[in-house]
N, C-alpha and C positions, 0 to 999 in steps of 0.2 A: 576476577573476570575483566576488568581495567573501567576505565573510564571512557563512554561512548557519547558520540555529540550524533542525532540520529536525525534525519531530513526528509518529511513525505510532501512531494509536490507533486504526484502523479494524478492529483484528479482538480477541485474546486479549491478542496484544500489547501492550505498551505501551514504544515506543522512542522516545530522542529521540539526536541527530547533528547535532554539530556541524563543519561542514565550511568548508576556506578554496579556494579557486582551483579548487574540482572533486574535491578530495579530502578527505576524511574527518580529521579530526583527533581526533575522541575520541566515542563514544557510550556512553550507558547503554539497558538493557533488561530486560524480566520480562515474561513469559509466564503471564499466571494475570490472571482475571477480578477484576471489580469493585476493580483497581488503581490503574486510569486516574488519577481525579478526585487520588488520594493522591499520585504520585509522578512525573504529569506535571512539575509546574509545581519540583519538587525536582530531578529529574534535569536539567531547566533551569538554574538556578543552579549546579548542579554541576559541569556543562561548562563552562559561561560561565567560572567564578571561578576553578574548577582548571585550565581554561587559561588564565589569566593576561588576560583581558579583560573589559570591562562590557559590560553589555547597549548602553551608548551606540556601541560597536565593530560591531554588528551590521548587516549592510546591506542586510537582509530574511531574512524568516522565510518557509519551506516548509512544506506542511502535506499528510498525503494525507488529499484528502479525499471518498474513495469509491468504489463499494458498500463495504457493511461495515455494521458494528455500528450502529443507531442513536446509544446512549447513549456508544458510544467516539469516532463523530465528531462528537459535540454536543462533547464533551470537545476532542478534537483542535482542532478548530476554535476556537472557543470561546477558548479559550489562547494561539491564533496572533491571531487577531480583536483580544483583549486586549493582547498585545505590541504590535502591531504601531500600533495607536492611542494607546497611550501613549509608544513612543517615535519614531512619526512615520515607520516603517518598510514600505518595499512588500512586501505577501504575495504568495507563491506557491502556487497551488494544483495539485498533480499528483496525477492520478487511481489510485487504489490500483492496481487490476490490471494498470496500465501500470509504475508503479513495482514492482511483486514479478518483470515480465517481465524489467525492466532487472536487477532482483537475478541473476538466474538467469543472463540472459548475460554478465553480469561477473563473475560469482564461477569464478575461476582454478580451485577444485575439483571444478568440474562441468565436464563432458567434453560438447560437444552435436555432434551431427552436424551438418552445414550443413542438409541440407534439411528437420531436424525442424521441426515446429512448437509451440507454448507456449500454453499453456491454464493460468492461472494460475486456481483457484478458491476462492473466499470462501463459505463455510456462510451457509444462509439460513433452517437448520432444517431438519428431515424430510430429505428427500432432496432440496432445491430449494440451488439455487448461483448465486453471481451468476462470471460468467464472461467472459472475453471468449478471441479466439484473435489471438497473434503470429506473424510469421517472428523469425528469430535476427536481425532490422537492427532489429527494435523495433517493426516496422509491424502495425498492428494489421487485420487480414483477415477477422476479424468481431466485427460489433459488442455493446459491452457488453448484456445480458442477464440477465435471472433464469429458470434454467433448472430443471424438474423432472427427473431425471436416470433414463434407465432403459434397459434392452437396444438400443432403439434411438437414442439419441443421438449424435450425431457420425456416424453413420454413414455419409453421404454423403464427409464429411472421413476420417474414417479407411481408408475404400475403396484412395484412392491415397496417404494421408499417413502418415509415425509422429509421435504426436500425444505431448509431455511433457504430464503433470498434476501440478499441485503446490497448495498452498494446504491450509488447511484443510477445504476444500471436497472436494478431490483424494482425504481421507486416509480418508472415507466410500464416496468412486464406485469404489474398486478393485476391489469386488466384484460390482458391476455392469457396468463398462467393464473389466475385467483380460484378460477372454478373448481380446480383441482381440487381435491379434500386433502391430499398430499400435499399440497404445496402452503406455506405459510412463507410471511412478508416480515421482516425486520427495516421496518420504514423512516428515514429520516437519517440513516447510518453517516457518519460521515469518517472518514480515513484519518488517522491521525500518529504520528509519527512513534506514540507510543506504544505502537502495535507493533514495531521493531524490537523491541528490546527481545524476547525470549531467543528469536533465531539470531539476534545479534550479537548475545552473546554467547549461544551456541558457536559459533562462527569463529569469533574470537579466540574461543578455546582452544576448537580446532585447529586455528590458525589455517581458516581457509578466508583468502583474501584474493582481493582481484588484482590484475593489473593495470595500475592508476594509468598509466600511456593507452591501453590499448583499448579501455574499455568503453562502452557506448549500451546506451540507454538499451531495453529490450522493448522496442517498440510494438512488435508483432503485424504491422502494419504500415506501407510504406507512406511516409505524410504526402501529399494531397495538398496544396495550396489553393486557395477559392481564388474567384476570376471575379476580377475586378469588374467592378458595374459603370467606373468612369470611362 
């Protein structure tokens, strides 16, 4: 399935994962704003050369690239775009909220009931979330969205469903969505570029790549620059 160098900057986060055949071989990560642009392009190198290989070893580059942060997926991308044109390598693009789902169904220390469902969310400010909803096979049942989050939400879905929320989006809505008996919290979640590997190299396989000239971040939302107070 080759060898993947994998880049998640779309939230607080800042992870990169280096994977060979579908698994994981080594990642770095930090959790703390305005990191990205610093220690992207280091924790690169770092995997690369402390695992014992060159960038030329590489057989594409993963990237998630969205909803999220504006200025973390100009970064994310940006980097992978970079690689990936100087050394002649096919990019991957997997959509953030789909990778944080895959997180959560593979990680051995979470316990899911079969027929819960997965609501992974991404902060959008105030009380608004970019969101979407999974079952446990990874399939996504409704579509990505920027959602203003308040007593009535989900409500049609949580009627018949128990609904998981996680993200940093999630770690705001408890107070609003908690009362539900349906609804439970996965708190403190944080994104991390290891959550790339299953669709990446799906992807791979497939040989469904993007194109590195034309491609651009999936924002979902047009950025907004704040006005200055000077």
């Amino acid at each position: 399935m080759g060898l993947i160098l994998q880049i998640e900057t779309a939230t607080t986060s800042c992870s990169v994962a280096l994977a060979a055949d579908g698994k994981v071989l080594a990642f770095k990560q930090i959790n703390e704003r305005n990191k990205h642009a610093e220690v992207v392009t280091l924790f690169s190198e770092e995997l690369i050369t402390g695992n014992g290989f060159t960038y030329q070893d590489l057989d594409a580059v993963a990237v998630s690239c969205g909803p999220g942060s504006y200025t973390g997926l100009r970064i994310g991308v940006s980097t992978a775009k970079g690689l990936c044109f100087a050394l002649d390598k096919p990019l991957i693009a997997i959509e953030t909220l789909e990778a944080m789902a895959y997180g959560v169904i593979n990680d051995s220390a979470i316990t899911l009931e079969e027929d819960v469902l997965l609501c992974p969310m991404i902060d959008a400010r105030r009380m608004e979330v970019y969101c979407a909803v999974f079952n446990t096979n990874g399939e996504k049942l409704r579509a990505t969205a920027a959602d203003i989050i308040d007593e009535n939400s989900f409500t049609e879905l949580l009627k018949d469903n128990k609904i998981l929320f996680f993200g940093d989006g999630a770690d705001k809505c408890e107070a609003v969505l908690g009362a539900n008996p349906n609804a439970s919290f996965l708190l403190n979640f944080e994104n991390s570029a290891t959550y790339l590997t299953q669709k990446a190299a799906e992807k791979f396989t497939q040989k469904n790549f993007e194109d590195v000239a034309y491609f651009e971040p999936y924002y979902l939302k047009d950025f907004i620059a704040g006005v200055s107070k000077k």
